[in-house]
C-alpha positions in Angstrom: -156.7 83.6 81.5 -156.9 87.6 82.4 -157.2 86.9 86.4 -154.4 84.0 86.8 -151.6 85.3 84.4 -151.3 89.3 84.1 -148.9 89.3 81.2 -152.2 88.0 79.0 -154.8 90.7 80.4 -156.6 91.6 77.4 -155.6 88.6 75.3 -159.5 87.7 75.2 -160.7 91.2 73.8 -157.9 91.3 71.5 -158.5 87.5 70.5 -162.5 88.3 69.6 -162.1 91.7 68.2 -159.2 90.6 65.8 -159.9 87.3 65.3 -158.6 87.2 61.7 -154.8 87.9 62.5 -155.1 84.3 65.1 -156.5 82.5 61.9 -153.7 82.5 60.0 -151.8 80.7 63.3 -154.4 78.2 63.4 -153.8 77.4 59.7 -150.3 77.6 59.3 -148.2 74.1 58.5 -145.9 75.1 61.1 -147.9 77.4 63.7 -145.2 77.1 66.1 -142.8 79.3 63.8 -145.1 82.2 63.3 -145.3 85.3 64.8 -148.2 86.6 67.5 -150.4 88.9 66.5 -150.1 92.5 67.2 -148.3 93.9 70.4 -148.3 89.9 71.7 -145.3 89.0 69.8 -142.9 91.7 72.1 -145.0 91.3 75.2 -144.8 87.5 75.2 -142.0 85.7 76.1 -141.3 81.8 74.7 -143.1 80.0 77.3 -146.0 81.9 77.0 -146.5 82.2 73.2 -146.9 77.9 73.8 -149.3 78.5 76.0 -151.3 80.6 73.9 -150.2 78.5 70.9 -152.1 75.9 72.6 -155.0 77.3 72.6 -155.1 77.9 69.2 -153.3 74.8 67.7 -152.8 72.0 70.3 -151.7 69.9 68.2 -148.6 71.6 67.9 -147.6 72.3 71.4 -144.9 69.6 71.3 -142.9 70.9 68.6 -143.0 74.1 70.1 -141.7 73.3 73.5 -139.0 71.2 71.7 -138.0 74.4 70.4 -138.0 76.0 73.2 -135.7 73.3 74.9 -133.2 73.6 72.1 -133.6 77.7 72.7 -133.3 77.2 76.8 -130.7 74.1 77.6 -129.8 73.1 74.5 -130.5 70.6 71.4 -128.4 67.7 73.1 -131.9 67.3 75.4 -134.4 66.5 72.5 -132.0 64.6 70.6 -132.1 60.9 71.0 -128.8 59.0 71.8 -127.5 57.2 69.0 -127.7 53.4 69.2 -124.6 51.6 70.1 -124.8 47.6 69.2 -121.3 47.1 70.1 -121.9 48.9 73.6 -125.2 47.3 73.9 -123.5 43.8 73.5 -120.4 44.6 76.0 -123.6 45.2 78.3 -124.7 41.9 77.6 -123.8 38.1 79.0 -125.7 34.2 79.1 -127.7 36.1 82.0 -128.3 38.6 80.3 -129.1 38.6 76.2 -129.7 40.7 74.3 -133.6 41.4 73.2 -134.6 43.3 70.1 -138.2 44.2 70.0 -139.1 45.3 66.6 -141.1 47.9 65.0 -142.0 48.7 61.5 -138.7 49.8 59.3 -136.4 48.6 62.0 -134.4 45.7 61.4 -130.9 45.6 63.3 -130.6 41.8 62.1 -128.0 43.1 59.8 -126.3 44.9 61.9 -125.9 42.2 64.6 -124.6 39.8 62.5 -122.0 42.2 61.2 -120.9 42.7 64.6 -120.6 39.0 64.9 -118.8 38.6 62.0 -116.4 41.5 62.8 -115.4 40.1 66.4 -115.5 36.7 65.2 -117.9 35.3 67.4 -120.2 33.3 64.6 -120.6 30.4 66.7 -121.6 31.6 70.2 -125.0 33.7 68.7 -128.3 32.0 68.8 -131.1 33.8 67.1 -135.0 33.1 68.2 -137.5 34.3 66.9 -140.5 35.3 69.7 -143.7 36.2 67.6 -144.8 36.3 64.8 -143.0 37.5 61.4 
């Protein structure tokens, strides 16, 4: 790491000589929030405290660069869109259906058949089932 990148020269002496102050990264809950040891804190900026973040705690690289997505572009980038049924069946036609694959603790049974119901179209939905249930 000392040759490629010159903002970590000396990371490695640091790291072996003070060992103790990286431990309590590596056993934190929520590595990605804590601070760098020693003078790394300052000299690091966010991108590179997740790179040596993964070298400590890989585990928790992905929660760190969300972060630092939300910190860069904006939260609006790691947050999913919210499902729209009613948009999703405006998409939809005898060509093309709609197709729910399910996973556990979704059901949007419920809500398809309220959306039915509201635009009072009881009698032009067919429901198959395609594996097992």
């Amino acid at each position: 790491m000392d040759t490629n990148l010159p903002v970590f020269s000396g990371i490695l002496d640091y790291f072996v000589n003070f060992h103790k102050k990286f431990k309590k990264i590596f056993d934190s809950p929520d590595p990605q929030d804590e601070p760098m040891p020693g003078e790394w804190d300052k000299k690091l900026n966010s991108f590179q405290k997740i790179i040596l973040l993964k070298s400590i705690r890989a585990d928790k690289v992905s929660l760190a660069l969300q972060q630092y997505i939300i910190e860069q572009i904006g939260k609006q980038y790691v947050t999913p869109p919210t499902f729209r049924l009613d948009a999703c069946y405006r998409d939809s036609s005898s060509v093309t259906p709609l197709i729910f694959v399910l996973s556990s603790g979704s059901d949007p049974i419920a809500s398809f058949i309220k959306l039915v119901e509201e635009m009072e179209m009881g009698n032009r939905k067919q429901m198959i089932s395609l594996g097992q249930g």
